[in-house]
C-alpha positions in Angstrom: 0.0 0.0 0.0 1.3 3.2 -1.2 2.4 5.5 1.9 -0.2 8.5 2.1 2.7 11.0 3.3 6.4 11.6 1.5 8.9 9.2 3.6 11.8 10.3 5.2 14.3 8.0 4.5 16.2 6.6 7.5 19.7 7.8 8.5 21.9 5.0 10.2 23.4 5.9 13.8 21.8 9.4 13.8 21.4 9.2 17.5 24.5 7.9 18.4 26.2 10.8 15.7 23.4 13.6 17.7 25.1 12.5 20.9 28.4 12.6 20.6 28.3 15.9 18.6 26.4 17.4 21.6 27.6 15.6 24.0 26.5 16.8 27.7 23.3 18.1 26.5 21.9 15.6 25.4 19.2 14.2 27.4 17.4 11.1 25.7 16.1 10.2 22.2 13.3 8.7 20.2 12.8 6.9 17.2 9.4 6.0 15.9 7.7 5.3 12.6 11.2 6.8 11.0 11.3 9.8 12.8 13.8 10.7 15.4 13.5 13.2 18.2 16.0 14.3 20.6 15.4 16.0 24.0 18.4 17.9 25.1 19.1 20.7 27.6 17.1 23.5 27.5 20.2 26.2 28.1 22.3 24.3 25.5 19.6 24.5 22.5 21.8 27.1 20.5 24.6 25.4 20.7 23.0 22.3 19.7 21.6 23.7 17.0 24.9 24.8 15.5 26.8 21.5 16.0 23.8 20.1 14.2 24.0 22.3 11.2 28.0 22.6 10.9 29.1 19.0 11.7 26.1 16.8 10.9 24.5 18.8 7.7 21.2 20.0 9.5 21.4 23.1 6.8 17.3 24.3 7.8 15.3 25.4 10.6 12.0 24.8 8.9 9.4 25.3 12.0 9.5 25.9 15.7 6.5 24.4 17.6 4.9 24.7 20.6 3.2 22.0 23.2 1.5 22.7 26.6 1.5 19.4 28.6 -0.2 21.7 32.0 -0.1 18.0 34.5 4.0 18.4 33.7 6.4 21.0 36.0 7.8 22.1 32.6 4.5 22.5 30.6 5.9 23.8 27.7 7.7 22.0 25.1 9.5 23.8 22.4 10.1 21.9 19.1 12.9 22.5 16.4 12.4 21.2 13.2 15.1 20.5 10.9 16.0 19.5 7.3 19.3 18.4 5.9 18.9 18.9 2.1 22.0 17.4 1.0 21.2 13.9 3.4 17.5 14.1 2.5 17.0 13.8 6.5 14.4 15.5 8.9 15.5 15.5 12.8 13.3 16.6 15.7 15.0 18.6 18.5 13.2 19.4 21.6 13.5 21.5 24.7 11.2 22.1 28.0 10.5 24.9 29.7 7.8 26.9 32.0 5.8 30.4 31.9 8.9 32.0 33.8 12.5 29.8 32.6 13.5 31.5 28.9 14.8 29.5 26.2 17.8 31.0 24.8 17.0 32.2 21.6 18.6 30.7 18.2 18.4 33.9 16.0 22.4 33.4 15.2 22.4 30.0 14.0 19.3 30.4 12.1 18.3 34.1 11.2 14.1 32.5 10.1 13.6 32.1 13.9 13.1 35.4 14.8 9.5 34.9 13.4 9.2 31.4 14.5 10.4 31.8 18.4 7.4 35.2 18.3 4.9 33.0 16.9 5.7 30.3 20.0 5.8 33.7 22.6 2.0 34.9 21.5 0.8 31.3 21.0 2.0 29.9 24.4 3.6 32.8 26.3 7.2 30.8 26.0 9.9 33.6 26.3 13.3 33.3 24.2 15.6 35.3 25.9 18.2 37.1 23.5 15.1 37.6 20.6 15.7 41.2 19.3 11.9 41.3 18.0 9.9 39.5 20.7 6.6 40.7 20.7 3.0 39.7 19.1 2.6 38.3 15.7 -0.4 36.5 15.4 -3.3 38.1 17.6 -4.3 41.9 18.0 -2.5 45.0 19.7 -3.7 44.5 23.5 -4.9 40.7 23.5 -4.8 39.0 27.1 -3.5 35.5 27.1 -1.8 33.2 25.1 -4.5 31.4 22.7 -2.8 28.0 22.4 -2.7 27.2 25.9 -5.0 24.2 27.4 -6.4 26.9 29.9 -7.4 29.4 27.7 -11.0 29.4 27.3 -12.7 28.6 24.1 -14.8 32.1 23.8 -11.7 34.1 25.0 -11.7 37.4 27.2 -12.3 40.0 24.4 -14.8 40.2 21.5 -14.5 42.9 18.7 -17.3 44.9 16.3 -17.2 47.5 14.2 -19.4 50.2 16.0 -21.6 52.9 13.7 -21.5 55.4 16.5 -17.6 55.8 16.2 -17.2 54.4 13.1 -13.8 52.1 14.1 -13.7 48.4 15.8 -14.3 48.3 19.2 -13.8 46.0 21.9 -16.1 44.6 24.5 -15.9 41.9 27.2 -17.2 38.9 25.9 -21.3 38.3 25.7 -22.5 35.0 24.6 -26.1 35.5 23.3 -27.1 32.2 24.3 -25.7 29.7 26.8 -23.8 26.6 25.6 -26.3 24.2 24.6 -26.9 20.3 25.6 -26.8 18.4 22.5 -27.8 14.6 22.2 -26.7 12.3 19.4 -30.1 9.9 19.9 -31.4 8.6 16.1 -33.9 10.3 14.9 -35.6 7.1 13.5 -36.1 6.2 17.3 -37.8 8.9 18.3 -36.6 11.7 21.5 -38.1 10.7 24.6 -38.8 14.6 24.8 -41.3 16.7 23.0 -39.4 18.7 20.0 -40.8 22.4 19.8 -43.9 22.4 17.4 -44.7 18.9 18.4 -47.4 19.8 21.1 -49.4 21.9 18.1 -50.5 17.5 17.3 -53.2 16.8 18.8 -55.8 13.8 18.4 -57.8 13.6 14.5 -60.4 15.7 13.9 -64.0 13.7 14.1 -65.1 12.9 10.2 -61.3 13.0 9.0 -60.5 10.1 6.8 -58.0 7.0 8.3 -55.9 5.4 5.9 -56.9 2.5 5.4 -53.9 -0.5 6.1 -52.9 -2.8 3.3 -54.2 -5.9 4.2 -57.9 -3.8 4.7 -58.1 -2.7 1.2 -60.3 -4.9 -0.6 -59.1 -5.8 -3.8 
């Protein structure tokens, strides 16, 4: 069966290479379905990052992910993403954090995450100490919280319009105009055990209205 996703070809004694280039930083590694990630220490990221591109060909940063785990001390996890186009390899590097440790930032060993490391600080509030640019990317001037966290709440604190009266957008605490609703996933071919709005407009047939007649009365 045809895979449904591009394979990454796998690159013999990559962890073994990974942890002797980094050596003390290195924490532990994992390799599943062809895909290797290694944890290392959170401090030591930026120089990981350039052993990884200088001696083992890691030549891209191509994302920088976020992951709130709230049951862990260290919620956060920060996730580097990297390509080696000559090797035709992809290798997952990972660090953890809370709201208050920084990650240092790796701006100097790959200029794209100046972008990346702000998208991670407005979705999950993770701070990379060193960014020259660390600010908002994603949501508006002013917004409270940091959307991609588990405990942010699904309506949010704010909600925006554009107001007539002062012809610009405004914003107002949140007003829901209904409650959340209860929803239940009975069949309809069995019929609610409740009565369904318009259903107590039925009431018993009308004296002279014709019955149907069943197919085994009709006479033929």
């Amino acid at each position: 069966m045809p895979s449904p996703a591009p394979l990454v070809p796998a690159r013999e004694g990559i962890i073994d290479a990974v942890k002797a280039a980094i050596g003390d930083a290195f924490l532990s590694a994992k390799d599943e379905v062809d895909e290797v990630s290694i944890d290392v220490r959170r401090e030591s990221v930026a120089d990981v990052l350039r052993a990884l591109r200088d001696e083992l060909d890691y030549q891209q940063l191509m994302e920088i992910a976020g992951v709130d785990y709230p049951e862990r001390v260290e919620r956060f996890e920060v996730v580097y993403h990297l390509l080696s186009v000559t090797r035709n390899h992809r290798l997952r590097i990972r660090v953890s954090t809370d709201e208050e440790k920084p990650v240092p930032t790796v701006t100097g060993v790959y200029p794209v995450a100046g972008w990346l490391e702000r998208e991670v600080f407005d979705m999950y509030g993770v701070i990379f100490e060193g960014n020259p640019d660390l600010r908002r990317i994603l949501t508006d001037y002013g917004f409270r919280g940091h959307p991609q966290r588990k405990d942010f709440p699904l309506t949010g604190y704010v909600e925006l319009r554009y107001s007539e009266e002062q012809k610009r957008v405004v914003y107002e605490p949140v007003q829901l105009s209904q409650d959340f609703r209860n929803f239940d996933f009975m069949s309809p071919w069995e019929g609610a055990e409740y009565i369904i709005p318009g259903d107590e407009k039925a009431g018993p047939q009308q004296p002279g209205a014709p019955t149907p007649l069943k197919a085994d009365e009709i006479k033929k």
